[in-house]
N, C-alpha and C positions, 0 to 999 in steps of 0.2 A: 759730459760737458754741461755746465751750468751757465743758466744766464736770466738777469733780470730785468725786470721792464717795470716802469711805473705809468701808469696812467689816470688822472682826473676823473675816470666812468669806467672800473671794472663792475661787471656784473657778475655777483655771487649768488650763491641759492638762499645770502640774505638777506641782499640790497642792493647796491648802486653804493661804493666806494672811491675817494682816491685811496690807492694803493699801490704797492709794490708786487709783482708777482712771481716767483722765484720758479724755476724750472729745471729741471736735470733728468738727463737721461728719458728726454720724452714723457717725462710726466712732472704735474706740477706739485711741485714740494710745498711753496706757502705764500699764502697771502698777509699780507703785512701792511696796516693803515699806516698812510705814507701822506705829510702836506705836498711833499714836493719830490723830486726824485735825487737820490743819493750820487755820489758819487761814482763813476763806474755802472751804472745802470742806464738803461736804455731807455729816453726820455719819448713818452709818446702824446706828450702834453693830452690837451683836449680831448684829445682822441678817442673813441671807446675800444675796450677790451673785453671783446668776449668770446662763448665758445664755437667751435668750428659748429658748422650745421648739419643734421642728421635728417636725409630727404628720406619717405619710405614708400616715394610715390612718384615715379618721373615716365614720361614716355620719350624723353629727350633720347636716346640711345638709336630709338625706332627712327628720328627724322634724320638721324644725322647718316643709319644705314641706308634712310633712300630719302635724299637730302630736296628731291623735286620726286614728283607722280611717274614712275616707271623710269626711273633713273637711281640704282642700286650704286653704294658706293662699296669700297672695299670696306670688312667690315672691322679690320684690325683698327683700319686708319678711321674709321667712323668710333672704335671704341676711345681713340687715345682724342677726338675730337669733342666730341661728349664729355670726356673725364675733364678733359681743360674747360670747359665751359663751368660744369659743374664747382670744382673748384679757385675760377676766379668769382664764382658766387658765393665763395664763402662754405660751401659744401664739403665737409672733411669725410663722409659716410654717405653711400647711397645704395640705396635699393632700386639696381634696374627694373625696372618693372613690363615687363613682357608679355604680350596678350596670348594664349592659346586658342586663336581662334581665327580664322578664315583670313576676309581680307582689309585693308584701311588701304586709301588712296593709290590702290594699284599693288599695296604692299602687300604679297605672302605671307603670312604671320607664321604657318607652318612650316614652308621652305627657309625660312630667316630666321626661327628660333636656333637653330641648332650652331648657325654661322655666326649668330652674335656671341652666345654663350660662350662657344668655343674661341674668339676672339679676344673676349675679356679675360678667361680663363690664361691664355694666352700672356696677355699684357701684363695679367698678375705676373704670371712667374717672372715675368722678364724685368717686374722691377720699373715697370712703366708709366706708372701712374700715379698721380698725383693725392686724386683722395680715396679712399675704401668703398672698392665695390661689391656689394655685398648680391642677393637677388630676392625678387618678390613676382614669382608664377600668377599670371592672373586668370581665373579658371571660369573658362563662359563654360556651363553647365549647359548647356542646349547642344554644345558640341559633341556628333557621334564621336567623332576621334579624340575627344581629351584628353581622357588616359594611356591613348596612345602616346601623345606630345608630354603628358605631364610624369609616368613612371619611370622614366629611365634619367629623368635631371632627379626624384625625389628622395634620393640621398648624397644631391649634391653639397660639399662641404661648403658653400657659399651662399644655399638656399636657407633666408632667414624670415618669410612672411609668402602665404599661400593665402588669397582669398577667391571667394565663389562672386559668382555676378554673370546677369541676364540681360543682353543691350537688345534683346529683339523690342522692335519698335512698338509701341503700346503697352511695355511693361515699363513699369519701376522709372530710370532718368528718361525716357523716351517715352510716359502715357498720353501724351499729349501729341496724336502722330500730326494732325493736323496742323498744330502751331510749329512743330519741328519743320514741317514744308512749306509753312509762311517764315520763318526763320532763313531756311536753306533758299529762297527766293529773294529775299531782302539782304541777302550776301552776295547777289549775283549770278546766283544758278538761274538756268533757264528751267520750263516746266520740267524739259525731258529729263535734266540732269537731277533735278530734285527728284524725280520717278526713279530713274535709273541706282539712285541711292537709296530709297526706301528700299526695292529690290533688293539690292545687294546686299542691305543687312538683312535681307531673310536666307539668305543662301545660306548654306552649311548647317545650319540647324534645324534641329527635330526635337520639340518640346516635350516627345515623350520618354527623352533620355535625359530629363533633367534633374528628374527624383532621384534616380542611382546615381547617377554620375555628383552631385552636390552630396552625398551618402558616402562614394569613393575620395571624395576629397575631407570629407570631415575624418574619416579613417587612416589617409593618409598623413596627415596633420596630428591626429594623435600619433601613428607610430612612429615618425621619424620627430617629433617634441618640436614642431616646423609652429609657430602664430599662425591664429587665422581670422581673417577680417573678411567681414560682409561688406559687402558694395552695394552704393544706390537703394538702402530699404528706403521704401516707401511708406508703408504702415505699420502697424503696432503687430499686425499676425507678420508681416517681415522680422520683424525685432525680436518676437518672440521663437521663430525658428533661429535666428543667428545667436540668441542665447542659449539654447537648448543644444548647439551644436559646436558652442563655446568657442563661440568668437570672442577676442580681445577687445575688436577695434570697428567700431562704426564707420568707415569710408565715406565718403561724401552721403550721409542721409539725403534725400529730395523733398524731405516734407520737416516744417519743426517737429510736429508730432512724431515722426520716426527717432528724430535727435533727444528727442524727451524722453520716450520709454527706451534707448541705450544707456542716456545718462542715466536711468531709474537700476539699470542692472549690472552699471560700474564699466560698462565699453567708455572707449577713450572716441572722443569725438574727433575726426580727423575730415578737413576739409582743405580746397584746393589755395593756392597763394594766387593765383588768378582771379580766380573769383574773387577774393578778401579785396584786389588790388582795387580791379576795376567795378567792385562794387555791388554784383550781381553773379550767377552762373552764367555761361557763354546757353546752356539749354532752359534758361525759363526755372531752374528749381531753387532750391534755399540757398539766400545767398550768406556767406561765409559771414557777414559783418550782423548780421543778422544772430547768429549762433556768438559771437562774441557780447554780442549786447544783452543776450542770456546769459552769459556767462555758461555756457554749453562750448566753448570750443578748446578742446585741448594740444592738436596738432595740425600744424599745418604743412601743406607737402606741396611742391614746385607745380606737379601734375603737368605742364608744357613749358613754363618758361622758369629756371633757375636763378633767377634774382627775385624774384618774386617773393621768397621765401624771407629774406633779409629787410624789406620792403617795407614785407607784411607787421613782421614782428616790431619796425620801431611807427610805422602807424597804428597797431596798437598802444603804444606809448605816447605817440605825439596828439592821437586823436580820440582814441577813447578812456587815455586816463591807466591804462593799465601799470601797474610795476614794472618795473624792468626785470626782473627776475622772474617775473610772470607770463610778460609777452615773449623774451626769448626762450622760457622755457619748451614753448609752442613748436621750435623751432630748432631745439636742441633735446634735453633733458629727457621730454615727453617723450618725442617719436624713437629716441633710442631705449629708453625702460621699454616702450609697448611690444619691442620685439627682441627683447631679452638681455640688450647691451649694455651693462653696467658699468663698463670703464670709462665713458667717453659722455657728454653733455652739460658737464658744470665747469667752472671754474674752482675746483675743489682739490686741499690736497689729496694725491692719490689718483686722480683723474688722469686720464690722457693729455697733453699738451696741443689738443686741436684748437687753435686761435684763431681769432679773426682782428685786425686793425680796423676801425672803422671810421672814416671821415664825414663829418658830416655835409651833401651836399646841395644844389638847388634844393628848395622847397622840401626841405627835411631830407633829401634822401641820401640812405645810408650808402657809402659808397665804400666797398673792399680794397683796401689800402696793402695788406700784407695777410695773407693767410698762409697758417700752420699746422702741421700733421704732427701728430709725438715730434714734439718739438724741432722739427726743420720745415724750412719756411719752402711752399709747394707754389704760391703765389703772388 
């Protein structure tokens, strides 16, 4: 099946066109500068055209399994809740992102890894979903049981990104435990609740199982050919072990000095579309607009909310000037090279046919008009 569309703002890996874009068979055959649209082609005036989105970074999955504080949903119906969300953001690719480690707002991470996994797994076969879900294991190293939770997924066919990270409170995004519980009080916790949550992140962990267990996953990561991304480094001897242990991808750094010596050793600087949106991190650490006005930022990931991502990329364009080819790339091209996908991020022939329609509206924002998977339209 063929079919072409022209639109006023495609974005290619070599500018911002009118064009005509020609598509068959789930992939895109050619781009063709175009004043206006032909005959027979599918006119999407104004409109932008660009590629589906590659998330490599979301905990959306987790809220949607327990959608309020000790209220578990089912998890099939939580997966196919998640993927629709996902994809009317423009998200054609995602990387579930799944913590191995204790607990978040009531939520079992250990009792709920196995029920998500196995739900998504699920939806795939059945044909149920809308964009590509892919997985990314998030490995707290402080935890005695990680490699319990983390060896029997780690030659899952859908595991595409493994990284290490320490949230015990006084390390790395949480040094600052103090501000974190004047933070957690100026949200509305009361003392005891702010207490009861410092607590709770010390549960389950024993810091002398950090050194092996961050050892067991760089080994894992080599033998199954899995990416691996450090989380949260804070300083240069951070940086310096996630290079030595051949990490691809710097995840939210918490300091520019961390994002500086990644960018020094060719990691892909990857920050959250929250942060970019609203300006800041929600925890006190480097904010995302900050790293673009270095020119330090190469990917950005939804991290909690999935529009976020589409947001980000054309306030890059509208506010700091970047290309369009540049800013989307943030957002496509980037986060799927960083973990090995080469079919899918450009507008290119030979690419996948993942598109996005984009209207533009209130106050610049971009607003997903029609998104597409190998060429059939999923939103």
């Amino acid at each position: 099946m063929e079919r072409r569309i022209f639109s006023e703002h495609v974005v290619t890996p070599e500018g911002l066109f009118r064009a005509e874009v020609t598509v068959r068979d789930g992939a895109i055959l050619a781009i063709e500068p175009a004043r206006s649209a032909s005959v027979g082609v599918e006119d999407w005036g104004a409109d932008w055209l660009v590629p589906g989105l590659v998330d490599i970074h979301t905990d959306n999955l987790e809220r949607h399994y327990q959608p309020r504080p000790g209220a578990l949903w089912d998890a099939y119906g939580a997966a196919l809740a998640h993927d629709g969300q996902c994809a009317s953001a423009g998200i054609t690719t995602v990387l579930d992102s799944l913590s191995l480690h204790g607990m978040k707002d009531g939520l079992d991470r250990k009792a709920s890894l196995g029920p998500m996994i196995a739900a998504m797994d699920q939806a795939t076969a059945d044909v149920a979903l809308r964009a590509e879900h892919l997985l990314h294991l998030r490995c707290e190293v402080t935890n005695p049981e990680l490699l319990d939770l983390l060896e029997p997924h780690a030659d899952h066919a859908r595991l595409r990104l493994l990284s290490v990270m320490d949230h015990t409170p006084g390390q790395r995004q949480t040094t600052d435990v103090a501000g974190l519980r004047t933070r957690l009080l100026a949200g509305g916790h009361s003392e005891k609740e702010a207490q009861e949550f410092l607590v709770q992140q010390h549960q389950g962990r024993d810091p002398s199982v950090a050194h092996d267990n961050r050892r067991s996953v760089v080994a894992i990561a080599r033998e199954f050919g899995v990416p691996l991304c450090a989380h949260d480094d804070a300083t240069v001897a951070h940086v310096d072990e996630a290079h030595a242990d051949g990490c691809v991808i710097a995840e939210f750094p918490v300091t520019l000095e961390a994002a500086r010596a990644s960018r020094d050793y060719g990691m892909m600087i990857c920050m959250g579309g929250p942060n970019f949106v609203r300006g800041s991190s929600h925890s006190g650490n480097l904010s995302a607009r900050v790293c673009a006005e270095e020119d330090m930022l190469d990917i950005l990931a939804s991290d909690y909310v999935p529009l976020s991502m589409l947001r980000s990329a054309f306030m890059l364009i509208d506010r700091f000037g970047w290309a369009p080819e540049k800013a989307l790339a943030t957002v496509a091209v980037n986060p799927a090279r960083s973990v090995g996908l080469t079919d899918r991020g450009e507008i290119a022939p030979g690419q996948r046919a993942d598109l996005i329609r984009v209207r533009r509206g209130a106050d610049g924002w971009p607003v997903p008009g029609e998104v597409w998977r190998e060429g059939l339209r999923v939103a």
